[in-house]
ZABA-465852 format. One record per residue: x, z, y of N, C-alpha, C in turn. Coordinates in steps of 0.02 Angstrom, whole numbers, plus 32768, in hexadecimal, padded with zeros to 4 digits. Each point is the difference from the previous one (the first is absolute). Example, Ala and Ser with C-alpha at 12.3 -4.5 7.8 and 13.67 -1.06 7.14 Angstrom:
// ZABA-465852
829481867EE47FD38000803B802D8000803C 7FEE7FDC8035802A8003803B7FD980258037 
END
This chain:
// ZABA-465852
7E363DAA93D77FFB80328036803580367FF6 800C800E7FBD802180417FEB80557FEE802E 7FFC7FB47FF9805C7FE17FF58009800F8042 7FB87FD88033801D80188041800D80328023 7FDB80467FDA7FF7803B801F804F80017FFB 800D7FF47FCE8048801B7FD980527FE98045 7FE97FBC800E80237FEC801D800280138050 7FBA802480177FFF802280438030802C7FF1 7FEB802F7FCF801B80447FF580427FFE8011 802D7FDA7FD8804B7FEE7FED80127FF4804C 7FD17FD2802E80267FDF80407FED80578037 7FD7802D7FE77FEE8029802D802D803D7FFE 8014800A7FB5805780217FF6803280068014 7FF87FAD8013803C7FEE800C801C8010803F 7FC17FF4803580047FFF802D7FFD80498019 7FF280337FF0800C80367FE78044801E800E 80167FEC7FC1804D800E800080327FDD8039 7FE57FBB7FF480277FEB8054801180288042 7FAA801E7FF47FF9802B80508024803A7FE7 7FFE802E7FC6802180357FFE804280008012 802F7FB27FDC804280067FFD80087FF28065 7FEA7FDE801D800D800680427FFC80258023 7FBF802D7FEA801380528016802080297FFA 80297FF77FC68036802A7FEE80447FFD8029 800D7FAC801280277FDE8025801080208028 7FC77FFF8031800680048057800280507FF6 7FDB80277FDE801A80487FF1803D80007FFE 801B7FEE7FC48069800A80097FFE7FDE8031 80027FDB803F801E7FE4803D800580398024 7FA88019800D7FF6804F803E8030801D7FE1 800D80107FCF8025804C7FF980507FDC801E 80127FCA7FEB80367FF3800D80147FF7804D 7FCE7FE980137FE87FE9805F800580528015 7FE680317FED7FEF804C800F8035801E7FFD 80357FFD7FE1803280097FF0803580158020 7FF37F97801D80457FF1801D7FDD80078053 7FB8800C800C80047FF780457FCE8027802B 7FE780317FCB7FC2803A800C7FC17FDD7FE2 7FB98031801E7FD07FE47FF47FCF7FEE803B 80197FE880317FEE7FEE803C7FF87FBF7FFB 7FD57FDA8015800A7FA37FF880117FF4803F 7FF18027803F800D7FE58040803E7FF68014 802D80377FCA805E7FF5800B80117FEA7FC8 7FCF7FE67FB180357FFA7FCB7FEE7FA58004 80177FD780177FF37FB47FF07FE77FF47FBC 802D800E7FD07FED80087FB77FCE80157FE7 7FFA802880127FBD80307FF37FB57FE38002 800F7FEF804D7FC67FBD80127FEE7FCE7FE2 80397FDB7FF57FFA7FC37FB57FE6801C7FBF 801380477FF77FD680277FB97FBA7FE48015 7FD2801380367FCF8019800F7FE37FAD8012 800E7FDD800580027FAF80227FEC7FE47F96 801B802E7FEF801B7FC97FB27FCA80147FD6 7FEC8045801D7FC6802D7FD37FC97FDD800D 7FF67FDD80467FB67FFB80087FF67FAD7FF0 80447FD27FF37FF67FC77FDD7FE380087FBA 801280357FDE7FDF7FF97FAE7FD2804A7FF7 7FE07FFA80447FD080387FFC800680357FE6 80388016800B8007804F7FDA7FEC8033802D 7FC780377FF27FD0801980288029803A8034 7FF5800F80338022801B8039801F80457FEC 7FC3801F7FD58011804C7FEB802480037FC5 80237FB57FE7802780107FB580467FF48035 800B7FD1804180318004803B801880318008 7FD4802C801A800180378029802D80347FC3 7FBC80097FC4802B80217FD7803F7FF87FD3 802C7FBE7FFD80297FF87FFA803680008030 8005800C80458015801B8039802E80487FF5 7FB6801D7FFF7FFE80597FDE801D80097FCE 80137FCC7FD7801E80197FCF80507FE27FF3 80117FE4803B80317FF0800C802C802D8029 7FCD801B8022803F803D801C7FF3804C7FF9 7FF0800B7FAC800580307FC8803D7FFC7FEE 802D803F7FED802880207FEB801C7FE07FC3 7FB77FEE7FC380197FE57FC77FFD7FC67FFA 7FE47FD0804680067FBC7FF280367FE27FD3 7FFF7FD87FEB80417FC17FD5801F7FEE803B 8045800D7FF3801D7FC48034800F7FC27FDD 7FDC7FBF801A800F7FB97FDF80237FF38019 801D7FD87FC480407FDB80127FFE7FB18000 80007FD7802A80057FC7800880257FDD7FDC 7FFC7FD47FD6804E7FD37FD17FCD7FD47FE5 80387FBA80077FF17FBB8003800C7FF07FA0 7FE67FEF7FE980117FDF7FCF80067FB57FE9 80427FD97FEA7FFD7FAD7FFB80117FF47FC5 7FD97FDE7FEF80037FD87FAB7FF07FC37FFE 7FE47FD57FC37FFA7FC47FF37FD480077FC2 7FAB7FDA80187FED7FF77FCE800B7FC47FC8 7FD87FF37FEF80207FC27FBA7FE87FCE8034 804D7FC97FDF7FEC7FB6802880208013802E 80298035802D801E7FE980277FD480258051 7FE280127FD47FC780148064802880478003 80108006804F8009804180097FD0803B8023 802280367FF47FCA8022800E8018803D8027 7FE780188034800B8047802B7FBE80267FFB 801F80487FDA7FC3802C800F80248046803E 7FC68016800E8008803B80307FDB802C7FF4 8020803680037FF380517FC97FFA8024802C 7FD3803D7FF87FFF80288030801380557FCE 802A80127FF57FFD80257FC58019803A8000 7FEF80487FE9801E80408004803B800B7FC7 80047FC07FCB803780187FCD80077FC47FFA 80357FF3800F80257F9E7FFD8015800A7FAC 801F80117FDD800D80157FB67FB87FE77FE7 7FE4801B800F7FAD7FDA7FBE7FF77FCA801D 7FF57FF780487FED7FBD801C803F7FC17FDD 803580047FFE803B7FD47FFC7FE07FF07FAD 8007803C7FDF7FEF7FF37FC57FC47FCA7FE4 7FC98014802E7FC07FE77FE57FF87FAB801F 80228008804380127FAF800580077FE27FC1 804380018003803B7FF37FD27FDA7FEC7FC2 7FDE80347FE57FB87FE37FCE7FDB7FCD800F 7FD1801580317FC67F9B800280417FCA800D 802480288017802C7FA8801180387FF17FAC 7FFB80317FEA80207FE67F9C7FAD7FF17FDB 7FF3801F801D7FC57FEE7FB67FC87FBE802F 800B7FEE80387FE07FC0801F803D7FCA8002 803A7FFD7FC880307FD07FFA80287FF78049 80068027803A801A7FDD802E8037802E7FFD 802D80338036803280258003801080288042 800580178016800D802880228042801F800B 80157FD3805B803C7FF480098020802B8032 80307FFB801E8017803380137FED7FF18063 802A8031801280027FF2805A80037FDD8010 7FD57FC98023802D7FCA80247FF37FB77FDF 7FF5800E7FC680017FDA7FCA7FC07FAF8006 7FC2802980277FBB7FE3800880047FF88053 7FF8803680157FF47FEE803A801A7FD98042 803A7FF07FEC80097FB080377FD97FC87FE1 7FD57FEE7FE87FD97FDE7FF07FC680018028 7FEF8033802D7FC98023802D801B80168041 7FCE7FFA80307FFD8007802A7FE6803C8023 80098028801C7FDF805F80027FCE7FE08053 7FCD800E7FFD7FD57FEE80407FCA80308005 80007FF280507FB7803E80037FBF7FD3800A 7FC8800A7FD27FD17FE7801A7FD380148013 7FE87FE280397FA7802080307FD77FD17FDE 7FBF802180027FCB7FEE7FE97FC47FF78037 7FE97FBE80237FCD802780317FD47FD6800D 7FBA802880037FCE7FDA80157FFA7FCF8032 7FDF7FC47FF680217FC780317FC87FFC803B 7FC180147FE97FDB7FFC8036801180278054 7FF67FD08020800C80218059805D7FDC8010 802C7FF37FC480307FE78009800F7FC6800E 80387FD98023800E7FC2801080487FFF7FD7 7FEE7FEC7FC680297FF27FD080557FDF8029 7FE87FC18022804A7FDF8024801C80458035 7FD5801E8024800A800D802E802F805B7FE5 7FE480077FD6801580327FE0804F7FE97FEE 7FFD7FD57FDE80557FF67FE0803980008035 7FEF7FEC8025803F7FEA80407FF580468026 7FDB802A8009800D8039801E802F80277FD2 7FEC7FEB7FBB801680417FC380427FEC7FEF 80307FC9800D802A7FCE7FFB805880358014 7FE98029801F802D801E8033800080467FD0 7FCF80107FDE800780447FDB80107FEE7FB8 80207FC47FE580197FFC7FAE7FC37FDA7FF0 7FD57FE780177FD57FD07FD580177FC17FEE 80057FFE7FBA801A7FBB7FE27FD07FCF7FE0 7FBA80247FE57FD47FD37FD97FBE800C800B 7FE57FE180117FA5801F7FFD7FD77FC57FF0 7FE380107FDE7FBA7FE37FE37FCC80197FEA 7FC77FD97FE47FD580227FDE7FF180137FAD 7FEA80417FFC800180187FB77FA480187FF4 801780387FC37FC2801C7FFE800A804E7FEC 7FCD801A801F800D80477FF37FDC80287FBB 7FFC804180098009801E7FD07FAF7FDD7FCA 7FE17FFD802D7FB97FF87FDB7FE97FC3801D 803B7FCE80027FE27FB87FF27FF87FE5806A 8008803A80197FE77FDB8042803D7FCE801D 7FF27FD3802C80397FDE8031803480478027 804080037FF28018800F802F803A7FD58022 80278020804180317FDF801D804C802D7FE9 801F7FE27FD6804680187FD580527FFD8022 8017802D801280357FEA8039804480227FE1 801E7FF17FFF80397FEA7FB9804F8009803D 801D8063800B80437FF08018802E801B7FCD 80487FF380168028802C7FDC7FFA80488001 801480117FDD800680637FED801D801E8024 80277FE380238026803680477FE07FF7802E 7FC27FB980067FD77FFA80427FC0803F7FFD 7FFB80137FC27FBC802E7FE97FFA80218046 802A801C80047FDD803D804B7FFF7FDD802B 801B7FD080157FE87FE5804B7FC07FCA7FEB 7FFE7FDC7FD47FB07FF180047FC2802D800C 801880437FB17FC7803480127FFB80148049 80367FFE80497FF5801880287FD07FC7802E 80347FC37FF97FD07FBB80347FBA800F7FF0 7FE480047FA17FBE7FEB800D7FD480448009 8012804680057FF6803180237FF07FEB8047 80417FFF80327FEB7FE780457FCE7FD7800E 7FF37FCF7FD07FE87FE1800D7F8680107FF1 801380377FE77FC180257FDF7FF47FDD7FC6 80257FF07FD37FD77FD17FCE8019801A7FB2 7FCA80197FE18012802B7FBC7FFC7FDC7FCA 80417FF57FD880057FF57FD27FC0800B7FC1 7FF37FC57FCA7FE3801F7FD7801F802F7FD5 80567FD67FED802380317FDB804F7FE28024 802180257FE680537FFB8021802280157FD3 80287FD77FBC801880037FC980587FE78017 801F80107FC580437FD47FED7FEE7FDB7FD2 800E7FBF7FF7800A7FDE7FC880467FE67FEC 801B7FF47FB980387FC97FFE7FE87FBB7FF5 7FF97FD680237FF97FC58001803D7FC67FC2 7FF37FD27FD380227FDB7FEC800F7FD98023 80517FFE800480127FBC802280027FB27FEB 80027FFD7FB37FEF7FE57FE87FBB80157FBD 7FEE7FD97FD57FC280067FD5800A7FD37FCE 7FF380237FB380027FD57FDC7FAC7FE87FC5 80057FD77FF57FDD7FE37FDE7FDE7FF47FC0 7FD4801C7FD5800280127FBB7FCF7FCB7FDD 7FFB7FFA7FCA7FC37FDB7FDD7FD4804E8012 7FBF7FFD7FDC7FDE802B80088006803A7FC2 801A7FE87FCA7FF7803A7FD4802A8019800D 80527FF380218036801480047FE980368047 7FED7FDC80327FDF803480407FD280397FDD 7FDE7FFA7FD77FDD804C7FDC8033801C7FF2 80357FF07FF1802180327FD98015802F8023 800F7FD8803F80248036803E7FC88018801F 7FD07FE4800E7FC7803B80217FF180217FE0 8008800B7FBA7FF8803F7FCD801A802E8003 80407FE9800F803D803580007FF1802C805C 7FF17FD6803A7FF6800D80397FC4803B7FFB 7FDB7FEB7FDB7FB880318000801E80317FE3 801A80017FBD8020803F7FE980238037802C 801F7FE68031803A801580267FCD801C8028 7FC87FE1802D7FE4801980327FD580487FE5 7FED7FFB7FBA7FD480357FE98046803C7FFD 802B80168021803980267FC27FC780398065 801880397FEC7FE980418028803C7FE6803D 8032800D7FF380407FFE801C7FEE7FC18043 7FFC7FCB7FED7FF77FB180177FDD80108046 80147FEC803F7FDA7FF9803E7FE57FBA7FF0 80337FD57FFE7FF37F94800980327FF77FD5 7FF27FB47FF380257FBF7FDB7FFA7FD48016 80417FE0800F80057FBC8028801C7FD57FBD 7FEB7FB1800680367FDC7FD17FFE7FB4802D 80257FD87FD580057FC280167FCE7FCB7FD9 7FDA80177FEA7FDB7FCE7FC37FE67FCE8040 7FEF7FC27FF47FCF7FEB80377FBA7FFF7FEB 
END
């Protein structure tokens, strides 16, 4: 009895910290969304996707609101956006995205999990043509006509859609354009009344590589490391 309590505990931590670090996330986004475009959602597009992204991983309305408010304070941080590309061991690469008020510690502390997780950490350019930069929607499928949907959306940058799963396991409908299409999808499926669960960038691998399994721990070790750093928004890699 004792082992299993033990093992709730550990998975209830965890999950814990998951939710904290995503809250922290979409916090540096608002301020950055607030920033660059007020704190209005009805004129900031961005802003809206803050608020679209909050209520996928349930982050409660009044920690929204108050991270809003505290985005267009005097002493807010201004974050700074910067891409980071390396290579974990074996060959997998890896893109992280930072949201950060002092690039000097952040550069630094990379630069760490990726020496002391054996991989390296490379320069501009270096990782990311290996990836693909895309915006993805997230959306509930019920009331939708999946065919009927694509060939309307065909005309606004839609290149891929299928089905995934969302944040907490449910069916959703996943719609996959390029990064310069981002605003005119967010606008089609606006017109069209239909709200995103969430509305992300991803880098997509264009290709994927292949590991035995102890060799794949090694790099999701190093990936988890990376995702726990303060600095860290996401981590993309190519592992398959």
């Amino acid at each position: 009895m004792g082992r299993i309590f033990e093992v709730r505990k550990h998975t209830m931590f965890a999950r814990w910290d998951r939710m904290a670090k995503q809250f922290t996330r979409i916090g540096k986004e608002i301020a950055i969304a607030v920033k660059a475009g007020g704190p209005d959602p009805n004129t900031n597009p961005a802003l809206r996707r803050c608020y679209q992204n909050a209520k996928s991983v349930n982050m409660p309305k009044d920690r929204v609101d108050a991270a809003v408010k505290r985005a267009m304070g005097k002493d807010m941080a201004n974050y700074e956006e910067v891409l980071f590309e390396g290579y974990a061991p074996h060959g997998v690469a890896i893109l992280v995205e930072t949201a950060t008020d002092n690039n000097t510690r952040t550069v630094a502390n990379i630069r760490s999990h990726f020496n002391k997780g054996n991989g390296n950490l490379g320069t501009s350019g270096s990782v990311s043509f290996q990836f693909k930069k895309m915006g993805v929607f997230k959306l509930k499928p019920e009331g939708l006509s999946q065919e009927d949907l694509e060939l309307e959306l065909i005309d606004y940058g839609l290149e891929e859609m299928g089905e995934g799963t969302g944040e907490n396991n449910e069916p959703v409908l996943v719609l996959r354009v390029a990064f310069n299409d981002f605003g005119n999808m967010q606008k089609a499926l606006e017109s069209k009344n239909i709200t995103p669960i969430s509305a992300e960038s991803e880098w997509i691998p264009v290709t994927t590589v292949e590991l035995p399994e102890n060799q794949a721990q090694e790099v999701l070790k190093l990936v988890d490391k990376i995702e726990q750093d303060d600095d860290v928004q996401k981590v993309f890699h190519n592992l398959q």
